[in-house]
C-alpha positions as CSV (number, residue, x, y, z in Angstrom):
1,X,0.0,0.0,0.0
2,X,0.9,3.5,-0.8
3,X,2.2,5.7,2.1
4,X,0.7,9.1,2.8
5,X,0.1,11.4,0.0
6,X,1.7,9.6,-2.5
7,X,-0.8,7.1,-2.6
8,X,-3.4,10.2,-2.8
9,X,-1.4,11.0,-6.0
10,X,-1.8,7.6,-7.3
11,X,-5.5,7.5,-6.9
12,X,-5.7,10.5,-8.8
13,X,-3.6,9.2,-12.3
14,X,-5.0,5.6,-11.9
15,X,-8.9,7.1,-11.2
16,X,-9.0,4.4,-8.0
17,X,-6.7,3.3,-4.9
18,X,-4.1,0.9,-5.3
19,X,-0.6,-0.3,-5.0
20,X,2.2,1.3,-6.8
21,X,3.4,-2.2,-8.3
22,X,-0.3,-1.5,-9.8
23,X,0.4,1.3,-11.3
24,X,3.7,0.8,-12.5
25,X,2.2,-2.6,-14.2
26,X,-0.4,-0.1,-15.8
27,X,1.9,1.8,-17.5
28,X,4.1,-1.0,-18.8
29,X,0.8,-2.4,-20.4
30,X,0.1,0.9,-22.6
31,X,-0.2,-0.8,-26.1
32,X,-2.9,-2.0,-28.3
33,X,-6.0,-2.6,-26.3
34,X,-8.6,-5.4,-26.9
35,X,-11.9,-4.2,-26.1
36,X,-15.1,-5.7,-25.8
37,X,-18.6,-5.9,-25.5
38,X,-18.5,-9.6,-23.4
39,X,-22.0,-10.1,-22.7
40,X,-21.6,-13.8,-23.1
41,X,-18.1,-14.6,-21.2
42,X,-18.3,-16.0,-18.0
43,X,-17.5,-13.4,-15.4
44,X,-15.8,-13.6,-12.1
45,X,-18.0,-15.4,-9.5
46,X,-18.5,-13.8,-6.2
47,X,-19.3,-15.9,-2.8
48,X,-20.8,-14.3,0.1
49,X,-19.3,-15.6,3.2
50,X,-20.6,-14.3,6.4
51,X,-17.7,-13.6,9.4
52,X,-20.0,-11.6,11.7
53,X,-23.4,-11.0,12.4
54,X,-25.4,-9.3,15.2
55,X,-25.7,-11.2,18.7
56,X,-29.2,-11.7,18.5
57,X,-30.4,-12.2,15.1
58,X,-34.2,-12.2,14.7
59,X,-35.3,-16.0,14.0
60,X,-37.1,-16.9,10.9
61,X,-39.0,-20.0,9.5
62,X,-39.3,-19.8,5.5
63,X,-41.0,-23.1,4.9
64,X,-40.2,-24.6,0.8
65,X,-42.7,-23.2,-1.1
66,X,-44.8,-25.7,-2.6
67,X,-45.6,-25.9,-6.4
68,X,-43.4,-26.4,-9.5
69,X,-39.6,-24.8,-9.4
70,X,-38.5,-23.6,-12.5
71,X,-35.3,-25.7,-13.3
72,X,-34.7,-26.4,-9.9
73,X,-34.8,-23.1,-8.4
74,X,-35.8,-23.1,-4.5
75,X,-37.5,-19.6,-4.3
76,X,-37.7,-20.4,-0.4
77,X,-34.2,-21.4,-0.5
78,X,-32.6,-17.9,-1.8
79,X,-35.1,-16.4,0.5
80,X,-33.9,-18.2,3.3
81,X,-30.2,-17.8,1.7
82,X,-30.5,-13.8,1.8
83,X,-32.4,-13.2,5.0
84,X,-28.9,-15.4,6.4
85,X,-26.5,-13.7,4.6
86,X,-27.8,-10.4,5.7
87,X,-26.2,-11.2,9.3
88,X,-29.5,-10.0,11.1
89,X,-31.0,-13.1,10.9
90,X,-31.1,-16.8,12.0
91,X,-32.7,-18.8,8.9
92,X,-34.3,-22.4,10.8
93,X,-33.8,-25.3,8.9
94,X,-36.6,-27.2,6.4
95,X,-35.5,-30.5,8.8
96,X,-36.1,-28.7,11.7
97,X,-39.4,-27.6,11.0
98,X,-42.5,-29.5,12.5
99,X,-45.0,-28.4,9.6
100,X,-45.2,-27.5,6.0
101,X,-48.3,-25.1,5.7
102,X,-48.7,-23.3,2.6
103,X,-51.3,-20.8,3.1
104,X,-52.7,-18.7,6.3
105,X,-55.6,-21.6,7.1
106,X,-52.8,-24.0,7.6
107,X,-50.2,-21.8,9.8
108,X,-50.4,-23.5,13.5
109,X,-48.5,-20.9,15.5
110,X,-47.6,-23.6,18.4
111,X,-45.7,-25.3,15.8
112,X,-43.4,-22.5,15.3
113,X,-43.2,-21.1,19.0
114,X,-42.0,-24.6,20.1
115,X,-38.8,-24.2,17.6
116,X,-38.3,-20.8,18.9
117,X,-39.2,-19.2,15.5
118,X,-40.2,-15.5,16.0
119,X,-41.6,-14.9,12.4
120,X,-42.8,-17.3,9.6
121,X,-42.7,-16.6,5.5
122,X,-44.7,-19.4,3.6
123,X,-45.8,-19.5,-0.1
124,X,-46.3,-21.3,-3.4
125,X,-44.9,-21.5,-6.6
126,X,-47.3,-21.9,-9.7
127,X,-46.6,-22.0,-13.6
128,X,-48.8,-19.8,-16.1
129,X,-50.7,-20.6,-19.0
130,X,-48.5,-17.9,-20.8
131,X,-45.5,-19.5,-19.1
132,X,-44.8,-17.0,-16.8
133,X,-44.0,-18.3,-12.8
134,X,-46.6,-16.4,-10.2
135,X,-45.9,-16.6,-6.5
136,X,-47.8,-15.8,-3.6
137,X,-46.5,-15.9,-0.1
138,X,-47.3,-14.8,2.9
139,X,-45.5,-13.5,6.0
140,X,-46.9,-14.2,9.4
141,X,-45.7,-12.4,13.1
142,X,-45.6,-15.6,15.2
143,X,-45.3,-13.7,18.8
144,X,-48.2,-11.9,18.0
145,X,-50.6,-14.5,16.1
146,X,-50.9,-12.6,13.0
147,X,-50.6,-12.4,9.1
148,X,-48.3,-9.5,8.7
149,X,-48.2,-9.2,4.9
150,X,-49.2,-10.9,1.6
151,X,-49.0,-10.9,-1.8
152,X,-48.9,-12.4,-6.1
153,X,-46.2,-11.9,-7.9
154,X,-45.4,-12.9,-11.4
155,X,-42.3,-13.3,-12.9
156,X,-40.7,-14.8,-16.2
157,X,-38.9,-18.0,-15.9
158,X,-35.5,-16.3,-16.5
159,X,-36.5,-13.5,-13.3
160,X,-37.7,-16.4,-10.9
161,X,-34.2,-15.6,-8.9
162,X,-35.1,-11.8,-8.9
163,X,-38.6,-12.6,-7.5
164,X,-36.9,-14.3,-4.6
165,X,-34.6,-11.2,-4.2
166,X,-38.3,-9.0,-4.2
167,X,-39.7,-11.2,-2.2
168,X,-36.2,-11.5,0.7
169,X,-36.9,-7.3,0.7
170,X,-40.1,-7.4,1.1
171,X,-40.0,-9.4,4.8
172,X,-36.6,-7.9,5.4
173,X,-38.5,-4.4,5.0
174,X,-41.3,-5.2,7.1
175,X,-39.4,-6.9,10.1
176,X,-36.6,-4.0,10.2
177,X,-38.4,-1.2,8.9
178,X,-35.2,-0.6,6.9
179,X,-35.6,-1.4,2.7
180,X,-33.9,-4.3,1.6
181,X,-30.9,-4.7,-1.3
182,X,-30.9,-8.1,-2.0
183,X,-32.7,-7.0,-5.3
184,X,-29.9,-4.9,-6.1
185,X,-26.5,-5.5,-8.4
186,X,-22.7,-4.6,-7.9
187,X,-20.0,-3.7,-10.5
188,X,-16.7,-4.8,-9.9
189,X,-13.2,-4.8,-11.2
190,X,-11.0,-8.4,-11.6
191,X,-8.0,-8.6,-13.1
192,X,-7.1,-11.9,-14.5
193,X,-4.1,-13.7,-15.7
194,X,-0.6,-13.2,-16.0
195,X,2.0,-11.0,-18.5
196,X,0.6,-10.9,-21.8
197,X,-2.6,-12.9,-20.9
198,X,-3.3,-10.6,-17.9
199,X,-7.3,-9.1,-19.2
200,X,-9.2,-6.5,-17.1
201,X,-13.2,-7.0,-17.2
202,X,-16.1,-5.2,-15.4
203,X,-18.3,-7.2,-14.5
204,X,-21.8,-7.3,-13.3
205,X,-23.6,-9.7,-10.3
206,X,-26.5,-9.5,-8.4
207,X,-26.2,-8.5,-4.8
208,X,-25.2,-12.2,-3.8
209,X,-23.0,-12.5,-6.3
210,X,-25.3,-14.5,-8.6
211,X,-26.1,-13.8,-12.5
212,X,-22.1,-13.0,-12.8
213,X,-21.3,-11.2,-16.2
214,X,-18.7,-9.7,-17.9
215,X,-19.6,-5.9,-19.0
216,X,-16.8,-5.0,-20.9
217,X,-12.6,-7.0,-21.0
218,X,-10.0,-5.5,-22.1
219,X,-6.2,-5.6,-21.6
220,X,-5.7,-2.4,-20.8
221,X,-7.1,-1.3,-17.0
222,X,-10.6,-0.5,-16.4
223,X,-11.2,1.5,-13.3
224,X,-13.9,3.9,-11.4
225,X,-17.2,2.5,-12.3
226,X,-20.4,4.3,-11.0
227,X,-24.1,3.8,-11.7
228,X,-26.1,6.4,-12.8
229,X,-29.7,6.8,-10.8
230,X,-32.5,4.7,-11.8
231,X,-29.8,1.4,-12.4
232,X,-30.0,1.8,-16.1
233,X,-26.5,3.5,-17.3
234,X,-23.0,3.6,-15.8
235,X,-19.7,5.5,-16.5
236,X,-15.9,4.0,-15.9
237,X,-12.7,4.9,-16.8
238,X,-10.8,2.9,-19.5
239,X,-7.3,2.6,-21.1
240,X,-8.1,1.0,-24.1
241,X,-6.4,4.2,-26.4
242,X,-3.5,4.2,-24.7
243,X,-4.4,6.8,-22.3
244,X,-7.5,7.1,-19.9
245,X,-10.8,7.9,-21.1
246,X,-14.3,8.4,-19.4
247,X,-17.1,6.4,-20.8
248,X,-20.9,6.1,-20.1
249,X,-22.5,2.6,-21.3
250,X,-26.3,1.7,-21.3
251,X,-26.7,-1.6,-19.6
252,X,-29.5,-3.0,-21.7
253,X,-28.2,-2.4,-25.0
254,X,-24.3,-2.6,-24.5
255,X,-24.3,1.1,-26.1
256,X,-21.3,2.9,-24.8
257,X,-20.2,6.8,-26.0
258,X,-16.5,8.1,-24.8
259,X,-17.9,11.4,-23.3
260,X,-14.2,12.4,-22.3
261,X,-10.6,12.2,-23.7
262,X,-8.7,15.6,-22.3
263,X,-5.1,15.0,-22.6
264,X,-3.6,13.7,-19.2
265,X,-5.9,12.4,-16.5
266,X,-9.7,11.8,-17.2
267,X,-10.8,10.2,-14.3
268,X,-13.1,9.7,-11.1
269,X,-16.8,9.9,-12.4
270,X,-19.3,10.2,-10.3
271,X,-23.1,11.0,-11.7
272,X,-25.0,13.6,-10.3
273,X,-28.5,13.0,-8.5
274,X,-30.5,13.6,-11.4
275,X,-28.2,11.9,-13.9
276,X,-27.6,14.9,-15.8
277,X,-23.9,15.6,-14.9
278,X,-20.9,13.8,-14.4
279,X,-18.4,15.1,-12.1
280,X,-15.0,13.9,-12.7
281,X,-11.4,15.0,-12.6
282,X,-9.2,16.1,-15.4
283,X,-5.5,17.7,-15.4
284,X,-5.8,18.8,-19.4
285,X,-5.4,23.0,-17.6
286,X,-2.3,21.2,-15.9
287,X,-3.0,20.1,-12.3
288,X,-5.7,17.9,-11.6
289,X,-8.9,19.4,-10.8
290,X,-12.4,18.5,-10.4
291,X,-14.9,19.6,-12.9
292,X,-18.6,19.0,-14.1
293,X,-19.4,17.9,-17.4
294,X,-23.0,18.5,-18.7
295,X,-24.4,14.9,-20.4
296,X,-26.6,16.5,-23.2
297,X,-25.3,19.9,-23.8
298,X,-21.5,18.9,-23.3
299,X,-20.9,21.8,-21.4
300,X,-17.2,21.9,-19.0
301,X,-17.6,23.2,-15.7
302,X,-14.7,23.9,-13.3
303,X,-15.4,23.5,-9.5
304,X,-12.3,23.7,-8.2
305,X,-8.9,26.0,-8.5
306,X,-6.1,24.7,-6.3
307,X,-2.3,24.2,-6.8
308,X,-3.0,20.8,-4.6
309,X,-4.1,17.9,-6.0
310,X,-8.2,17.7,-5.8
311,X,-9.6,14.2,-7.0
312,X,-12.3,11.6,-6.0
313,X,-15.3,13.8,-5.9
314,X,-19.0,12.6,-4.9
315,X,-22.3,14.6,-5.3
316,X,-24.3,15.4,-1.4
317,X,-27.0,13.0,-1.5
318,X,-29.2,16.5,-2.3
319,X,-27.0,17.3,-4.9
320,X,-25.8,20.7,-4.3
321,X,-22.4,19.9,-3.3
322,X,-19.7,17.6,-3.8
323,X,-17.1,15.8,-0.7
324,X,-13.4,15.1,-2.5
325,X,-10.4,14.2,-1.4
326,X,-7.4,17.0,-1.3
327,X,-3.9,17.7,-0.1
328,X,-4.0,21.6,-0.5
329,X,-4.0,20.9,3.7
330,X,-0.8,19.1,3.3
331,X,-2.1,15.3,3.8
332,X,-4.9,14.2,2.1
333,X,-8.5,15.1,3.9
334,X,-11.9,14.9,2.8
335,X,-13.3,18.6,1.8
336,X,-16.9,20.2,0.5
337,X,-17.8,22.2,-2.2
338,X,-20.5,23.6,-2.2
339,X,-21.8,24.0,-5.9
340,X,-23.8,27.4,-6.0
341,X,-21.0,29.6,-4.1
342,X,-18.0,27.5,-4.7
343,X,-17.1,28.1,-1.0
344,X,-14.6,24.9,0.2
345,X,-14.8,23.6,3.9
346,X,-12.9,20.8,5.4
347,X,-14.9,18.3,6.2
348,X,-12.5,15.3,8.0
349,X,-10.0,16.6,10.9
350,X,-9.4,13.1,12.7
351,X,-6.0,11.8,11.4
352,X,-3.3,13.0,8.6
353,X,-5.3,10.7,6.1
354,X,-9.1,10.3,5.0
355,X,-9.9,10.2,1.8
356,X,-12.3,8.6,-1.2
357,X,-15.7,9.9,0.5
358,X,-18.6,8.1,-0.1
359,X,-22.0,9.8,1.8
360,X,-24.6,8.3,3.5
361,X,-28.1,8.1,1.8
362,X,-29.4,10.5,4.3
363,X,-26.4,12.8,3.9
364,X,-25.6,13.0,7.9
365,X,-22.1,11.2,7.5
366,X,-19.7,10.1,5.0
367,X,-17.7,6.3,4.5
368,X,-13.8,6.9,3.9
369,X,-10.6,5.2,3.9
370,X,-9.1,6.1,7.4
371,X,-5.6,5.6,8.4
372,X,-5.0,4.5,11.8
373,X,-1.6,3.6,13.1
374,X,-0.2,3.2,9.7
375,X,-3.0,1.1,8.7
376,X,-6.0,1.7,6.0
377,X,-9.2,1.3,7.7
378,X,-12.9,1.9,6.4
379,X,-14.5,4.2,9.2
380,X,-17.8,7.0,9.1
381,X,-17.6,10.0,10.1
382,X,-20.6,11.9,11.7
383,X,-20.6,15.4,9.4
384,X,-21.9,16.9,12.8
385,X,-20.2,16.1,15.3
386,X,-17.2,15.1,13.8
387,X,-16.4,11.6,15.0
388,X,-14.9,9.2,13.4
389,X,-15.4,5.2,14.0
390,X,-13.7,2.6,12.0
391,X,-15.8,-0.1,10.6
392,X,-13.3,-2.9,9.5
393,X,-10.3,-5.2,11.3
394,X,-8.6,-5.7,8.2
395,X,-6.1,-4.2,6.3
396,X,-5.3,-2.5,3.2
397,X,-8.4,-1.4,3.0
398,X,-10.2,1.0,-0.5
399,X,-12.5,1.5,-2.6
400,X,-15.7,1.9,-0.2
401,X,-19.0,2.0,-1.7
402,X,-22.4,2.3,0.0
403,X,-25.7,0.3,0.0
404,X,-29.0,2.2,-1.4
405,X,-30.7,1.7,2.0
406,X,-27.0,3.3,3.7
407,X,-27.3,0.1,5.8
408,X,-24.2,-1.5,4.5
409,X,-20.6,-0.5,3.0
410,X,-18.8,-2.9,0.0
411,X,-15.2,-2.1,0.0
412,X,-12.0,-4.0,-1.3
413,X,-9.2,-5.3,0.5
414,X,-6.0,-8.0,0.7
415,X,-6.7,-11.4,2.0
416,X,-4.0,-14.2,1.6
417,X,-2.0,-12.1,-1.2
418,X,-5.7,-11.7,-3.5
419,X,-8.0,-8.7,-3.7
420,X,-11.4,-9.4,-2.5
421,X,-14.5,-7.5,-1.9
422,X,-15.8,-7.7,1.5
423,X,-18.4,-5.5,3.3
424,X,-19.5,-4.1,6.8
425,X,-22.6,-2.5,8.4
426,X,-22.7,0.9,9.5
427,X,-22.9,-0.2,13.0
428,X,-20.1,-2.6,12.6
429,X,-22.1,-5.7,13.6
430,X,-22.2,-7.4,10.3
431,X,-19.2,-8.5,8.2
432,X,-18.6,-10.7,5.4
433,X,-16.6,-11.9,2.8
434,X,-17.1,-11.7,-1.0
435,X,-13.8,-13.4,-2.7
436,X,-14.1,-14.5,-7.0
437,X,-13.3,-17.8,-7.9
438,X,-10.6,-16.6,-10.4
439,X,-8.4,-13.2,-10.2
440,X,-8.3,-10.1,-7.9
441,X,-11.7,-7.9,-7.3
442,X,-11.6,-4.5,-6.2
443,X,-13.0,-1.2,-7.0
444,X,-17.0,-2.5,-5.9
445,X,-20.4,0.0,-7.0
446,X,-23.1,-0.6,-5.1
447,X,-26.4,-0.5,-7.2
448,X,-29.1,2.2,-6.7
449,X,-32.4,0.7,-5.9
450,X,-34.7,-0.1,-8.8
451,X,-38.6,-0.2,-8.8
């Protein structure tokens, strides 16, 4: 890992954290670049391995839902699967269970008080004339004696894993009173291979790492990626000129426009609220500075005007500001600017290094890389009061990126010489572990929620 502002220095030419090896490798590779559309090549697969969870995690009965399963899928299964996963609660075993209702008529609460179960999902799984799955289920409160929610849902057979994911938000909602993510997706970096085989390829994965793809491989690096609001359109930076580039693709279609290509550094994107603007950083005036680029009108916007390096910038959740990373304070710290007045503020005082900041959905406090004794930590810091608390034990710690619902923070890190993706809750209850079956992962983008 970098040490001090050096590695601030390297995040801003390579458009991410890293290691200077990294970097120097990236250089050496600048050559003829194979890029791709790789919609069909099978991407890095991501496990979810749970380290951590909360001391008392609520207990839940989701009995197999009865009815046909399309190919084999268990819709109760993944429920079951998610609701686990999430840390917060303790999924009871089919074996376990004393009953197998499938509607409300059939629910015997004493069944489920006797196995200690504090809430019960049941349902079933029925094919269409059309060919389409629908599945009803229902979630009871078995404490209180009650039917807490219900409802139909119909999906095609290829979206029967994304109905589960609907369905595991749905109780998690409802339980919590927090929304749910296991709907969601996650971009992610791997790197693969060795010397002249070594590819770099985006890929895209559902929240639990199903559904893997490959967006885009090339063998030149790929870096930064971001998702637009509404799910539907991302940007990243590429090398696949020679030099780095911004680009903005459309998921659906594969359609991809380079929207920058300044001489020097193009990098950092980060899309504004309303999708409109893209704020970035670029060095083509000399030193790298943050600017706004207008999507449709194409119009170039300079925010900031500093001989220090200013990079990594993130709209305010409200949009009228943006939180970057600078060293015009001598180390790197996080700072505000506020859009309107252009008036800067220092935002992170704790330590002589915070950097790549990421706020919180309800813009009260912002997710950084923290150093702490040397070390590179993800911590929050409380924009009020000004406290910081780190989140994670490991080490080597970058790229943080935040769930839609603020409950959760995906970040990259080292274990056993490989780049993973792991992730921690806000509170720092829940942990776990996301490693690929093939390369190193880093640079994670958390998905915004989708209707």
């Amino acid at each position: 890992m970098l040490k001090g502002w050096r590695m601030g220095w390297t995040q801003t030419v390579r458009g991410q954290s890293g290691t200077l090896r990294q970097w120097l490798r990236l250089r050496a590779l600048l050559g003829g670049a194979l890029v791709l559309l790789a919609q069909g090549l099978s991407a890095d697969m991501l496990t979810i391995e749970i380290t951590e969870g909360v001391d008392q995690p609520v207990s839940i009965a989701v009995v197999p839902f009865a009815g046909a399963m399309d190919d084999g899928l268990d819709v109760a299964q993944i429920v079951r699967n998610n609701l686990r996963r999430s840390g917060r609660f303790r999924a009871i075993e089919p074996e376990d269970m004393l009953s197998s209702p499938q509607n409300a008529t059939q629910v015997v609460y004493r069944d489920w008080r006797l196995i200690g179960a504090e809430y019960l999902l049941v349902g079933v799984v029925e094919g269409t004339v059309d060919g389409r799955q629908r599945v009803t289920y229902e979630l009871f409160s078995v404490l209180q004696g009650k039917r807490l929610r219900g409802e139909v849902l119909t999906s095609s057979a290829t979206q029967l894993r994304n109905l589960a994911h609907r369905i595991s938000d749905q109780v998690y909602a409802e339980i919590t009173g927090i929304e749910g993510i296991f709907a969601t997706r996650i971009l992610y970096i791997t790197e693969v291979g060795v010397g002249d085989e070594r590819r770099y390829r985006l890929n895209l994965a559902d929240a639990d790492g199903y559904n893997a793809r490959v967006i885009l491989e090339s063998v030149e690096p790929i870096m930064s990626p971001v998702w637009a609001p509404g799910g539907e359109r991302i940007a990243y930076v590429s090398f696949e000129t020679g030099a780095p580039a911004i680009y903005v693709q459309e998921l659906s279609s594969g359609v991809r426009e380079r929207v920058t290509h300044w001489p020097g550094i193009n990098s950092a994107p980060d899309f504004s609220p309303d999708g409109k603007q893209l704020a970035m950083v670029l060095s083509k005036d000399g030193n790298p500075e943050i600017y706004l680029l207008h999507l449709e009108s194409r119009q170039l916007r300079r925010v900031t005007d500093h001989f220090a390096i200013d990079t990594e910038p993130r709209f305010t959740p409200d949009g009228r500001a943006l939180l970057f990373t600078s060293g015009r304070g001598g180390r790197p710290q996080v700072y505000r600017v506020d859009l309107a007045s252009g008036r800067v503020q220092r935002v992170s005082f704790q330590g002589d290094y915070n950097a790549r900041p990421i706020p919180l959905p309800d813009g009260r406090s912002v997710v950084m890389v923290h150093r702490r004794d040397g070390v590179f930590h993800i911590a929050v810091q409380d924009l009020e009061r000004g406290n910081v608390r780190v989140l994670t034990d490991t080490s080597l710690d970058e790229s943080p990126s935040v769930a839609p619902n603020g409950e959760l923070v995906l970040y990259a890190t080292q274990s056993r010489g490989r780049g993973i993706l792991a992730a921690v809750s806000v509170d720092g209850k829940v942990k776990f572990r996301l490693p690929s079956s093939t390369g190193d992962v880093r640079e994670p983008a958390w998905s915004p929620l989708t209707p």
